[in-house]
C-alpha positions in Angstrom: 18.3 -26.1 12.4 17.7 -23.9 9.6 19.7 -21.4 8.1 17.5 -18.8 8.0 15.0 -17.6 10.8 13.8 -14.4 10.0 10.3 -14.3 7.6 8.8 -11.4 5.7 8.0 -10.1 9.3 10.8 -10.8 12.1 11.1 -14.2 13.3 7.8 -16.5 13.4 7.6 -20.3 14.3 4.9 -22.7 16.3 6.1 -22.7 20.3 7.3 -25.9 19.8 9.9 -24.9 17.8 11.2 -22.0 19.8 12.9 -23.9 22.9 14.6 -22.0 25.6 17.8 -22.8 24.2 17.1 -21.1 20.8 15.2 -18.1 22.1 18.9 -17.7 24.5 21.1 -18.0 21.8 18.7 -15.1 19.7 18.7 -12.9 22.9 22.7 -13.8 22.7 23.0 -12.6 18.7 20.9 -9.5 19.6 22.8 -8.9 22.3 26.1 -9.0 20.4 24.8 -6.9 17.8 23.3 -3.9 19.5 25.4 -0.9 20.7 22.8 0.0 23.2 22.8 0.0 27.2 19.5 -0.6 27.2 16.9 -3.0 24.9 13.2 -2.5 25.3 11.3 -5.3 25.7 7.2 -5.7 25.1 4.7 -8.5 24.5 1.2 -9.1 23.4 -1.4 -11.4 25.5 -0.2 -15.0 24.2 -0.3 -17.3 26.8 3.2 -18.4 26.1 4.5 -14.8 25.7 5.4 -14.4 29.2 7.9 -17.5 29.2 9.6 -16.7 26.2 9.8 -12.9 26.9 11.9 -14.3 30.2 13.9 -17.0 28.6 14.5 -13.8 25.9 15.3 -11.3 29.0 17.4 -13.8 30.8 19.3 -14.3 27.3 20.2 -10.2 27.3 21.0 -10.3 30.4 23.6 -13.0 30.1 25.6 -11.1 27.3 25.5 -7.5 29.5 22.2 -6.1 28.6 20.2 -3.5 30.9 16.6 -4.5 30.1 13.1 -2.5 30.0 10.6 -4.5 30.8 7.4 -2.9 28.8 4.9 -5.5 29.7 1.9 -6.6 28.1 1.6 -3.8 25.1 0.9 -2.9 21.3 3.4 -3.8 18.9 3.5 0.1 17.9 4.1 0.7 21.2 7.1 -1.2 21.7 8.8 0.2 18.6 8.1 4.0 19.7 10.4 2.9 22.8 13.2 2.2 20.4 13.2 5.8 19.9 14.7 6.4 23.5 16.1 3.2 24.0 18.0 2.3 20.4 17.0 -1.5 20.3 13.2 -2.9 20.9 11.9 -6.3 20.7 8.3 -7.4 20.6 7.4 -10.9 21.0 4.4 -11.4 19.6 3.0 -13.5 16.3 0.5 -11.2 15.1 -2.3 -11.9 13.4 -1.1 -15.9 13.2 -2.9 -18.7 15.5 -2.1 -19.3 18.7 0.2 -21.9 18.8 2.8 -19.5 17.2 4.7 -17.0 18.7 8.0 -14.6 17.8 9.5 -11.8 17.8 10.0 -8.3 15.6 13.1 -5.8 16.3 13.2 -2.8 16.4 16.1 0.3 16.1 15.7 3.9 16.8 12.5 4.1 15.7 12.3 1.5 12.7 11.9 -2.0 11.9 14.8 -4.1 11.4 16.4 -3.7 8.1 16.8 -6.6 5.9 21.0 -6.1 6.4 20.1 -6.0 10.1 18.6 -9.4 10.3 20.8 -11.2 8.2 23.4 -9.6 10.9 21.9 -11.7 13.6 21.5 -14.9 12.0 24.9 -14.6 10.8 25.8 -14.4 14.8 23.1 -16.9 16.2 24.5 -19.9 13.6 28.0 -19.0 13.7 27.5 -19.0 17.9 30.3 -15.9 18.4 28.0 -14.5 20.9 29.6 -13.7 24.6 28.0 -14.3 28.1 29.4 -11.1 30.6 30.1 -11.4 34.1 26.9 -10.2 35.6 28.0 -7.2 37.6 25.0 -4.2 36.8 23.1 -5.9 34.6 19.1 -5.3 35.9 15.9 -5.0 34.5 13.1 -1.9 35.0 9.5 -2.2 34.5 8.6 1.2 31.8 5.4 2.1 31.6 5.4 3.5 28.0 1.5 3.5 26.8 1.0 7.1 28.9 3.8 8.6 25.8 1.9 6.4 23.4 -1.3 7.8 24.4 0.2 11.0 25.0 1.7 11.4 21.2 -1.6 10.5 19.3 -3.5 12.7 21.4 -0.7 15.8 20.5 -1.1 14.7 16.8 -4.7 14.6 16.8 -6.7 16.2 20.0 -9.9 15.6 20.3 -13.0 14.7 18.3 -15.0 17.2 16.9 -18.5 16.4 17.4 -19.1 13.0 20.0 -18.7 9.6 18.2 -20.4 6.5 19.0 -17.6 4.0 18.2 -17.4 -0.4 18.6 -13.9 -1.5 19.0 -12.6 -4.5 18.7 -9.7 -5.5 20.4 -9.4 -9.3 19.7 -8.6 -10.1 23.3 -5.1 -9.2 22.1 -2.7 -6.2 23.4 -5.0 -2.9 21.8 -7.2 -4.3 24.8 -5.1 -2.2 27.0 -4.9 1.5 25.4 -7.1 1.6 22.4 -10.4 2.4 24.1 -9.1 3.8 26.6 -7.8 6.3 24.2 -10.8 6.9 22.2 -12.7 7.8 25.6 -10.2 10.7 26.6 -10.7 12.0 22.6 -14.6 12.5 23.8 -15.7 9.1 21.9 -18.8 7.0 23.7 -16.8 4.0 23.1 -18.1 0.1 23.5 -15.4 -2.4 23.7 -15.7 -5.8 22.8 -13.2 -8.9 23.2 -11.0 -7.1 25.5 -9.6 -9.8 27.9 -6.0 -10.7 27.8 -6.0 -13.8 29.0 -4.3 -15.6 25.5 -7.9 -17.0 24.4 -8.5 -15.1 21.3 -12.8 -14.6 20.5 -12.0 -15.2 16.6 -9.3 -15.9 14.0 -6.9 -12.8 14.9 -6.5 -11.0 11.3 -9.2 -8.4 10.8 -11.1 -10.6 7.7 -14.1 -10.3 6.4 -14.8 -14.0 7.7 -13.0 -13.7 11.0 -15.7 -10.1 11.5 -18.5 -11.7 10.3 -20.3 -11.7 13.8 -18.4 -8.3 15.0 -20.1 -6.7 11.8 -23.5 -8.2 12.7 -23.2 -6.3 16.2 -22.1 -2.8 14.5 -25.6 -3.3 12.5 -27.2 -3.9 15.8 -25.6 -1.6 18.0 -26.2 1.5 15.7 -22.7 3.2 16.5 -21.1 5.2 14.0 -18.1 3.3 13.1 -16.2 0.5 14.4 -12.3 -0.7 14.4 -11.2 -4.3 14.9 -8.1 -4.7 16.0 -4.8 -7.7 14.8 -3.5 -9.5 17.6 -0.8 -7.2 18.3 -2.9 -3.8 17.3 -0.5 -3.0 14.6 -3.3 -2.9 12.1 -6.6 -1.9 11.9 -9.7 -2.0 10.1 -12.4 0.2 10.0 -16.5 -1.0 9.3 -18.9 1.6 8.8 -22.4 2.0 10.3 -24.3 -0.1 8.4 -22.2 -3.4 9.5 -20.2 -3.1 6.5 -16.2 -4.0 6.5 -14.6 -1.1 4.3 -12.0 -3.1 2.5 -8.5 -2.8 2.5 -7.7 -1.0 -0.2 -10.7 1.5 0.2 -9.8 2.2 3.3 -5.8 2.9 2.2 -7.7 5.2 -0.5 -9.3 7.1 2.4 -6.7 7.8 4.6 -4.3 8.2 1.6 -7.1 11.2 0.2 -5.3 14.3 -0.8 -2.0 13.5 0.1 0.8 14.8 -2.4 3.3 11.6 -2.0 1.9 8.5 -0.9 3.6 5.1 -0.8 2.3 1.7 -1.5 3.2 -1.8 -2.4 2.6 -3.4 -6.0 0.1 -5.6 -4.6 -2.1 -1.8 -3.7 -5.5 -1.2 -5.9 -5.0 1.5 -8.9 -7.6 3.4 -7.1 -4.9 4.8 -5.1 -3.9 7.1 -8.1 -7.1 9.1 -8.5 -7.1 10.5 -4.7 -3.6 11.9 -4.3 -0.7 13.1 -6.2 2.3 11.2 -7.2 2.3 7.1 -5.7 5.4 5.4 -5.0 5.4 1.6 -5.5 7.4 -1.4 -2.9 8.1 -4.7 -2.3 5.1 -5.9 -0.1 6.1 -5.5 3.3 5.9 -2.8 6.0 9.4 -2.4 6.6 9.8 -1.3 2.8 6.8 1.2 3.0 8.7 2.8 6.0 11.9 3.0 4.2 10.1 4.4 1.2 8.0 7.3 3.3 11.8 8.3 4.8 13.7 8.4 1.4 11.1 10.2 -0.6 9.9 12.5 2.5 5.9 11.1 1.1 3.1 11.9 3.5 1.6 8.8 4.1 2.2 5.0 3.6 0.3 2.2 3.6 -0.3 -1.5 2.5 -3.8 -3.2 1.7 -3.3 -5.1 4.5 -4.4 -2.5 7.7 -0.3 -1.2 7.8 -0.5 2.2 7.8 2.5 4.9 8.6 2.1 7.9 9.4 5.6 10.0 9.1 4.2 13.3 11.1 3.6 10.8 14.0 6.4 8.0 13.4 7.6 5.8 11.2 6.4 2.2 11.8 2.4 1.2 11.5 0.0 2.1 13.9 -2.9 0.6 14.7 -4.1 2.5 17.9 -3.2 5.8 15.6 -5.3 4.0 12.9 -7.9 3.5 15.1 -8.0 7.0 16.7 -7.7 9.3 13.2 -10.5 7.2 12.3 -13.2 8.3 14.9 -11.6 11.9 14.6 -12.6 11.6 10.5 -16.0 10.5 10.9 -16.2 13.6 13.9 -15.3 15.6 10.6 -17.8 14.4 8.5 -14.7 13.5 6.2 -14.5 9.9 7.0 -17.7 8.9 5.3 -17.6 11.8 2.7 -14.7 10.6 1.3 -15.2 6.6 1.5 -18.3 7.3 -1.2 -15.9 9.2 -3.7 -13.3 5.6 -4.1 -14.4 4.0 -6.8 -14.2 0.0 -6.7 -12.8 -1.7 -9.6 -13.6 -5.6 -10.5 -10.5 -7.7 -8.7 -9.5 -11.1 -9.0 -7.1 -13.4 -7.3 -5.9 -16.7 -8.4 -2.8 -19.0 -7.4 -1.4 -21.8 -9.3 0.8 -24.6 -7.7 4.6 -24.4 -7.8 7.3 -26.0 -5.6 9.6 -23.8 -4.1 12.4 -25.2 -5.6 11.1 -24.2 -9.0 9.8 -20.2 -7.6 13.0 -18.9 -9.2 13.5 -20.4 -12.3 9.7 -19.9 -13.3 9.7 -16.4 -11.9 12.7 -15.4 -13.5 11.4 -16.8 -17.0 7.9 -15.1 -16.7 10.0 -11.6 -16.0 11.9 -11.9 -19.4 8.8 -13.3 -21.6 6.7 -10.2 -19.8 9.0 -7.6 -20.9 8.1 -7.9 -24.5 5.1 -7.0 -24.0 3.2 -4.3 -24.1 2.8 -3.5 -20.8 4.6 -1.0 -18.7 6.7 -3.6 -16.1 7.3 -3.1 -12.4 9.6 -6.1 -11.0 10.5 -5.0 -7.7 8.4 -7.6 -6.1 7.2 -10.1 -8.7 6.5 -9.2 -12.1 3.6 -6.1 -12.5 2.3 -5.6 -15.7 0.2 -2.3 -16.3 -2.1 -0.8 -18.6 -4.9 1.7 -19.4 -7.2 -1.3 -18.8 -5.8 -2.5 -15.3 -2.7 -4.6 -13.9 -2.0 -8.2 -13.1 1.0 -9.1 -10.2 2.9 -12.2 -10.5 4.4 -13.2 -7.3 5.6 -16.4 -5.3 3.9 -16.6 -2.1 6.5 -16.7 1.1 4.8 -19.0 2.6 3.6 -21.8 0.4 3.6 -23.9 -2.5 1.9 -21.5 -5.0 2.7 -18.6 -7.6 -0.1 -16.0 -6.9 -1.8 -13.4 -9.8 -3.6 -10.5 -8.5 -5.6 -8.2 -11.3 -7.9 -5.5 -11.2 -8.9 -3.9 -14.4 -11.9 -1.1 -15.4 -14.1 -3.9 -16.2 -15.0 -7.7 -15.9 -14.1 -8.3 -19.0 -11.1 -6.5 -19.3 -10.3 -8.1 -15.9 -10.5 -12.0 -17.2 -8.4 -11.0 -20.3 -5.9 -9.9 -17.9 -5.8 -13.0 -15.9 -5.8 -15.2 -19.3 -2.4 -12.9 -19.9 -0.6 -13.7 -16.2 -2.2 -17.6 -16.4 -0.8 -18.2 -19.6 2.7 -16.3 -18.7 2.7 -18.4 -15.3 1.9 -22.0 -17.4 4.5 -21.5 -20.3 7.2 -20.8 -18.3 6.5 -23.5 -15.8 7.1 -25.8 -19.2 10.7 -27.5 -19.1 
């Protein structure tokens, strides 16, 4: 077994490799670890979410646990019931195929910490985790998207002016509040992949490639915007009215326009700087971002990935909120307005092979040959180097056999001269 089970984003594994008896023995550690009466417990529309979400409920229940049963919901809505309820747990995989499944934890109101999930592997390997006499253990079926629903509407009201909106649900769990949502804000909303039976229409990340057809549709359909949905409608992303996906960055830049204290990760476009006031940098990773928008009080935080916080509202992302400010912008006229004032900067991506069990050494090299130069160096994720000209980010992937380099500079050429810098760091320090 391994020793670790936790990823960059809770606990993530192909169904075959989550048997009853190891989704028992992580109900067990949970169990052992929370405080809490109660732990919430939600799931997208996988089709083998309903058997682990009871192998996972029978597991709290075993060790003493009072369960809520949140049924078939949003990731975001599952971790606003750990703000009445302490502990949450969503089993869900995301935006990865559907042969995977997992689960992400939640307490009052945040992701698990780092800390917190090395907590629980520490009790799931070491196996000190105790089964209770039964005696008032039980379960109860919660309703919670009516106080989802209920806060975004509060937050946001209605829309403005009436806006034709496509949304695109994936056939995963926004299927069952997101246009619902949209329709009591005064939207004419037309929904598309909204079945939750577990078979997905397309890939379920919100790509250029897995919208190419949902894009064609917008152009057809002549609405005024459209949202697509992740699996588990913790992200969002927005295309405008002539079929055309905003991209990720541009559409952090939007929502982040104006704000005095924004956070981001290193991985986030420099274009970020010229719509708001000071930017605080992360480690990639949502959890981070959150923990970031708390410390420094910021007013927004976001990755280039769809993961958007919004502290006035809560502090984990939120898609359906996504979703929903996004049709009250364009009732605003601001929506649009603003996406034509981000500029877009020549970007480049490039990843060079590297077996894990060399990621350290290498990485650790290129962070002492890159801090004499003239750069100004960020390495709390990777190695960032930045300039008047751009920035390059060195970073291992998490999930395969490559070092990654990200640039984006003012122009195409300044752009390649930056990558020649990051290649060449990556190549002489891979050199024995």
């Amino acid at each position: 077994m391994d020793e670790k089970i936790f990823g960059t984003s809770g606990v993530r594994r192909l169904v075959e490799d989550m048997p009853k008896a190891f989704i028992l023995s992580l109900a067990a550690a949970l169990a052992a670890a929370s405080k809490d009466e109660f732990i919430a417990v939600g799931a997208d529309p996988r089709k083998s979410s309903p058997e682990i979400k009871q192998s996972f409920i029978l597991g709290l229940i075993n060790c003493g646990k009072k369960v809520v049963d949140l049924g078939m919901v949003p990731t975001p809505t599952t971790a606003m019931a750990s703000e009445q309820y302490g502990t949450s747990v969503m089993i869900t995989a995301s935006h990865n195929p559907p042969e995977y499944n997992g689960f992400k934890f939640w307490a009052e109101g945040r992701a698990f910490t780092p800390e917190q999930e090395k907590h629980i592997e520490r009790l799931f390997f070491s196996g000190k985790t105790n089964e209770a006499e039964i005696k008032d253990t039980k379960t109860i079926k919660v309703d919670y998207l009516p106080k989802h629903e209920s806060r975004i509407l509060k937050a946001l009201g209605g829309v403005d002016m009436k806006v034709d909106i496509l949304v695109d649900c994936a056939n995963g769990a926004g299927c069952v509040i997101t246009p619902r949502l949209l329709e009591k804000m005064g939207c004419s909303v037309t929904g598309i992949n909204t079945r939750t039976d577990g078979v997905f229409a397309h890939g379920l990340e919100p790509t250029r490639e897995n919208l190419a057809e949902v894009c064609d549709m917008v152009r057809e359909a002549g609405v005024d915007v459209a949202v697509a949905h992740d699996g588990d409608a913790d992200r969002t992303a927005a295309i405008d009215a002539d079929g055309k996906l905003v991209d990720w960055d541009s559409f952090l830049s939007v929502l982040a326009y104006g704000k005095d204290k924004v956070v981001t990760t290193v991985d986030a476009s420099m274009r970020i700087e010229e719509v708001c006031g000071q930017v605080i940098r992360t480690p990639v990773g949502d959890v981070h971002v959150a923990n970031a928008v708390e410390k420094y009080k910021a007013d927004f935080g976001g990755e280039p990935s769809g993961s958007f916080i919004y502290p006035s509202v809560h502090l984990f992302p939120d898609g359906v909120y996504t979703a929903a400010l996004t049709a009250k912008m364009v009732s605003e006229n601001r929506f649009y307005e603003i996406l034509d004032l981000i500029k877009e900067y020549p970007t480049s991506r490039l990843k060079l092979p590297c077996a894990e069990s060399d990621k350290k050494r290498i990485m650790d090299l290129v962070s002492h040959k890159a801090s004499k130069l003239d750069y100004e160096l960020n390495t709390i994720d990777g190695v960032r180097l930045s300039s008047d000209e751009g920035w390059f980010l060195i970073r291992p992937s998490g999930t395969e056999s490559f070092i990654r380099i990200t640039a984006e500079a003012q122009t195409k050429k300044q752009l390649n001269s930056l990558l020649k810098v990051g290649r060449e760091l990556v190549e002489m320090s891979s050199t024995r």
